[in-house]
C-alpha positions as a printed Julia matrix, in Angstrom:
297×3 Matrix{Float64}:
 -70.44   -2.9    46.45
 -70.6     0.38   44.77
 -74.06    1.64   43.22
 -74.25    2.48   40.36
 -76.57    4.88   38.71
 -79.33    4.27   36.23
 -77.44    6.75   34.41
 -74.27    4.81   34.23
 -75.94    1.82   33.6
 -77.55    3.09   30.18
 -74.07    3.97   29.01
 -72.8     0.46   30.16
 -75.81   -1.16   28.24
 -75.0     0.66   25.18
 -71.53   -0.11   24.89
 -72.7    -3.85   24.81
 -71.12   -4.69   28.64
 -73.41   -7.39   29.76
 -73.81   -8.72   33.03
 -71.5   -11.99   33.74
 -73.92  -13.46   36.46
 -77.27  -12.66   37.56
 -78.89  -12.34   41.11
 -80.91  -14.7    42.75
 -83.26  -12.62   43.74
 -83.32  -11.09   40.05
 -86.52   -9.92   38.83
 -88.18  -12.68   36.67
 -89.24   -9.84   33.87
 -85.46   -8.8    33.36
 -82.55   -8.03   34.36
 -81.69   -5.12   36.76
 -79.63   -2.39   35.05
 -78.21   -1.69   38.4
 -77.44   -4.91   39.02
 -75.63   -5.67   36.06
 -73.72   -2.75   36.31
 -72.43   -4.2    39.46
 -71.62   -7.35   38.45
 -69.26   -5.2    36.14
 -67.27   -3.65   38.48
 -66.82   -6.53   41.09
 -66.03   -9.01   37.95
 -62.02   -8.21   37.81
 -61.86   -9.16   41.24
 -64.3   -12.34   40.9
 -62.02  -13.57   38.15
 -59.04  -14.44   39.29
 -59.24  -18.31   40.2
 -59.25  -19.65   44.07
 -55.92  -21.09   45.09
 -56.43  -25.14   44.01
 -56.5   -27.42   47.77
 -53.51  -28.81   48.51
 -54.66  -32.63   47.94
 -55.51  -31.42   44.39
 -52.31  -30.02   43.51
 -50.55  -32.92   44.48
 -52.88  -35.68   42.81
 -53.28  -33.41   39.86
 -51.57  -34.28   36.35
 -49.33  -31.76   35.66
 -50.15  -30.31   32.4
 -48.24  -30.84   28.93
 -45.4   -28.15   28.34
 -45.93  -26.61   25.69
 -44.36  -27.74   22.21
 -40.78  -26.07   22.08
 -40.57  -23.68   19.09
 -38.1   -24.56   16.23
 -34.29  -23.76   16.43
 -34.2   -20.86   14.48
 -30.88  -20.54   12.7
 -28.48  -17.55   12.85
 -25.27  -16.83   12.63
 -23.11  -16.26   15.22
 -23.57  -12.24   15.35
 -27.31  -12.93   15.72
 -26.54  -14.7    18.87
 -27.75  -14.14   21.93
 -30.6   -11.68   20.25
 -29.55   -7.98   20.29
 -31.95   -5.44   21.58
 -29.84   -3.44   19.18
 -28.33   -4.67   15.78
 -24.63   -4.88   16.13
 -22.4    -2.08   15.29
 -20.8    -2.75   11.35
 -17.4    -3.31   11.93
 -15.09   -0.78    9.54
 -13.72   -3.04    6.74
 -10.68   -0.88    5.68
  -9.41   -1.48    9.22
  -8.77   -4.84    8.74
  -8.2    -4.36    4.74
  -4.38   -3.92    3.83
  -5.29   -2.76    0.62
  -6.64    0.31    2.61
  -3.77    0.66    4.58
  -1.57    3.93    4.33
   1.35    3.02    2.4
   4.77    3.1     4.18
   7.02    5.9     4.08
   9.75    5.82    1.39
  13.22    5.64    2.93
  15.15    8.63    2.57
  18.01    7.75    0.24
  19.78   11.27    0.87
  20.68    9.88    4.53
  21.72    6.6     3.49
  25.57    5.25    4.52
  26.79    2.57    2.03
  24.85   -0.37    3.44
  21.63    1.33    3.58
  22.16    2.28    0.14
  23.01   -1.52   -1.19
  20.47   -2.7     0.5
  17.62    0.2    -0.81
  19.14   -1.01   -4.13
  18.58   -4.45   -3.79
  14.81   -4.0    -2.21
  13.8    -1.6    -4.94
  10.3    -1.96   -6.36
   9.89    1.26   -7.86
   9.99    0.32  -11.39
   8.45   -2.88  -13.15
  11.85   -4.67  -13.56
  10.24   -8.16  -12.92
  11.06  -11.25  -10.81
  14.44  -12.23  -10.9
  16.0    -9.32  -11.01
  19.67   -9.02  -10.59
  21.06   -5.3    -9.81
  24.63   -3.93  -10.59
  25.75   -1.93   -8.25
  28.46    0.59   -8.2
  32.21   -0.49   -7.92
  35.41    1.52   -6.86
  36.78    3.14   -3.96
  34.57    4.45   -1.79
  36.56    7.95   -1.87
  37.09    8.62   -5.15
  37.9    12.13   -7.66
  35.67   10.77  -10.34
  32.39    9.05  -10.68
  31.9     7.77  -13.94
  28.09    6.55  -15.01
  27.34    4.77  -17.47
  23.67    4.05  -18.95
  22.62    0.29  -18.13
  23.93   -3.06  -17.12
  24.57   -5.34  -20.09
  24.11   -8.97  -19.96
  27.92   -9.36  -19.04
  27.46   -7.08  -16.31
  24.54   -8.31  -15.07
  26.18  -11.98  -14.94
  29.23  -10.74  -13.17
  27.56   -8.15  -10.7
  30.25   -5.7   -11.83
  29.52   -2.47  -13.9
  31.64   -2.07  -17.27
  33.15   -5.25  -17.94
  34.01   -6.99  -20.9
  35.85   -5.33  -23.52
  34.01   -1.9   -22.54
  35.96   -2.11  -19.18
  38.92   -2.79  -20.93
  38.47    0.25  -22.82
  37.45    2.47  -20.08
  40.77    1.51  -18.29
  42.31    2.66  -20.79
  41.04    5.88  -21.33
  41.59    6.6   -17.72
  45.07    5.15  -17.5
  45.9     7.85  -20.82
  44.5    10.58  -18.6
  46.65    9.4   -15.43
  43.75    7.56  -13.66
  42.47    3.97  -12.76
  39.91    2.82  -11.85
  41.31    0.75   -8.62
  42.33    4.24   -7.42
  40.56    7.33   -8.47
  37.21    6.42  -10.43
  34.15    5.23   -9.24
  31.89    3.17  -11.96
  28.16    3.03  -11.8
  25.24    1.92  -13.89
  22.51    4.97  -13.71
  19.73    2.19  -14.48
  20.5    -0.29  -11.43
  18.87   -3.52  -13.65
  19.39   -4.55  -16.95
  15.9    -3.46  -18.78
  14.37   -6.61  -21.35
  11.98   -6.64  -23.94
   9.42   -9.32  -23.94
  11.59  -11.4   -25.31
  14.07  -11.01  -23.04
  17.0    -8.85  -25.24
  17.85   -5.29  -24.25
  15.85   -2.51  -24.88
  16.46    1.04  -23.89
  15.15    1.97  -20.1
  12.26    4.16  -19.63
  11.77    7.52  -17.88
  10.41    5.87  -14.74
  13.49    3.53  -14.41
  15.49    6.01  -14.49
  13.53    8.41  -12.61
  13.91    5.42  -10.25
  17.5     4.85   -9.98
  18.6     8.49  -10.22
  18.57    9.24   -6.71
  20.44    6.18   -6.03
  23.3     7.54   -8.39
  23.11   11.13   -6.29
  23.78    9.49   -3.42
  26.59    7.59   -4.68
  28.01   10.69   -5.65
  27.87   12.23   -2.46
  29.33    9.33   -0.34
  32.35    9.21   -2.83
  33.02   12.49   -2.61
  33.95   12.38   -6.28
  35.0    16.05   -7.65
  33.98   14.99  -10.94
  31.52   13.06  -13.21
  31.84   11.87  -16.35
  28.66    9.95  -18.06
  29.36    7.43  -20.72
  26.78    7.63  -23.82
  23.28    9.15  -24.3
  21.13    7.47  -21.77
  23.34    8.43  -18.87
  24.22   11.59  -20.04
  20.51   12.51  -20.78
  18.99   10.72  -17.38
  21.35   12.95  -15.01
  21.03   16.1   -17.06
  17.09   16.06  -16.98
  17.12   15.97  -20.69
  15.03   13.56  -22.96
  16.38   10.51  -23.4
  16.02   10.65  -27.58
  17.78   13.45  -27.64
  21.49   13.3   -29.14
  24.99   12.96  -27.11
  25.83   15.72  -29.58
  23.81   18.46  -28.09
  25.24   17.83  -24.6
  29.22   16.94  -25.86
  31.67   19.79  -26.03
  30.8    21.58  -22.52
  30.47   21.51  -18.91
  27.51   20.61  -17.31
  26.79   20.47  -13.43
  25.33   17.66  -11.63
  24.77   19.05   -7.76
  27.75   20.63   -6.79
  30.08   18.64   -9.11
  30.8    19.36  -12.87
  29.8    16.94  -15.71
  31.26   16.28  -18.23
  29.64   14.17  -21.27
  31.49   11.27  -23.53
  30.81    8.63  -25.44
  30.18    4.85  -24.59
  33.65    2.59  -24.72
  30.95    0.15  -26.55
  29.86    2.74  -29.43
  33.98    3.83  -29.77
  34.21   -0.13  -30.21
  32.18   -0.17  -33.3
  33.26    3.21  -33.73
  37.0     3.99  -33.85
  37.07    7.18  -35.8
  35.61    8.31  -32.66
  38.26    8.12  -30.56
  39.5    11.25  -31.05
  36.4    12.89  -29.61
  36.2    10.73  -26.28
  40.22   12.14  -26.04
  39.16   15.65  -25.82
  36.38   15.3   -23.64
  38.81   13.4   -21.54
  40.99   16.07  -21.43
  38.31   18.74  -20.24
  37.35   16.56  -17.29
  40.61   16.14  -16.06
  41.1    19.76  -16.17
  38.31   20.23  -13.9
  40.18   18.51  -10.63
  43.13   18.85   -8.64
  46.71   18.15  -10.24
  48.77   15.4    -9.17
């Protein structure tokens, strides 16, 4: 056993370190400081318990377990217990709302299919469920494209651009100038669907429809080859010229205007020179100045 000095054992006694067992041969006036201070250092070693006898292990009761502590509940990321907490997942990766939006198919490049079927899956404008689109109708090489402003509920029933006693009209016109329509002209809506009001009559189509449909009509134009356009009332006339819409046929009658490559020339609806006759006259001669523009028979 190691001695310890009456020094040490002062320091011991006035930190409050008793002694855990005393001497037998202990003074009867008091305890020995050096003594207890060795009972100090030898106790780590006296405490740990002597290994039980066999027969006593064996005929022992083996103690209670302990009580099992209560399920605690969690949910299923708190299970097994993380060290760490678990990384947050990012949200927007599994949020299509966040998602990039697709690229918009290039209409320029379209063939004829493509382009029917762009026409057909169009959503850029709030034309509503049900929608029924008119697309264009003619020979797919033609010398004149001829656009008129928007479906009307004739069209729109038939699938077919200009028809009624419009079309009639038109053919008309075109036969006086040496044309037809089977042969030479090809007839388009610029506004692909018929635009309603709330409750559900016509009502004149809106910069973003037509903004819409535009390149639709540009494309149409450059698949028929057509040599010519001619644009039938205000709303056409205005929506391929870039002009605004309220703006009269008046200012944009009388001259030659240039859509692309191709020269434009401006007229008036067959529908107004239905209600109109007198006008006639004036649809003639602008007649006359697009036929001028293209190739003689």
């Amino acid at each position: 056993m190691k001695n310890v000095s009456q020094r040490d054992a002062l320091f011991l006694a006035e930190m409050g370190i008793g002694p855990l067992w005393q001497p037998r041969n202990a003074p009867a006036g008091g305890a020995d400081p050096v003594a207890e201070a060795a009972v100090v250092e030898a106790a780590p070693e006296a405490a740990e318990p002597a290994p039980a006898p066999v027969s006593a292990s064996i005929s022992a009761p083996a103690p209670a377990p302990a009580p099992a502590p209560a399920a605690r509940e969690h949910t299923p990321l708190s299970a097994p217990p993380y060290r760490n907490p678990p990384p947050v997942q990012d949200e927007s990766a599994w949020d299509d709302s966040a998602a990039p939006e697709p690229a918009a198919p290039d209409v320029a490049n379209m063939d004829w299919a493509g382009l029917r079927q762009a026409i057909a899956a169009c959503k850029d404008c709030a034309c509503g469920a049900g929608r029924k689109p008119v697309h264009g109708a003619g020979p797919r090489q033609a010398r004149w494209l001829i656009a008129a402003g928007t479906p009307s509920a004739l069209d729109e029933e038939a699938g077919q651009p200009l028809t009624g006693e419009p079309g009639k009209l038109l053919d008309n016109m075109l036969h006086a100038v040496g044309l037809s329509r089977e042969r030479d002209a090809y007839v388009t809506p610029l506004v692909k669907c018929r635009p309603l009001n709330a409750k559900g009559g016509d009502r004149a189509p809106t910069p973003g429809e037509i903004a819409a449909c535009r390149p639709f009509v540009e494309r149409e134009l450059a698949l028929t080859g057509a040599t010519t356009v001619l644009t039938l009332g205000q709303v056409a006339t205005n929506g391929l010229l870039g002009r605004a819409l309220q703006e009269p046929l008046a200012g944009a009658r009388g001259e030659v205007h240039r859509l692309g490559e191709a020269p434009l020339v401006a007229t008036l609806h067959p529908g107004e020179l239905l209600l109109r006759g007198e006008n006639k006259a004036l649809a003639w001669a602008d007649l006359c100045r697009a036929r001028s523009l293209g190739p003689r028979d």
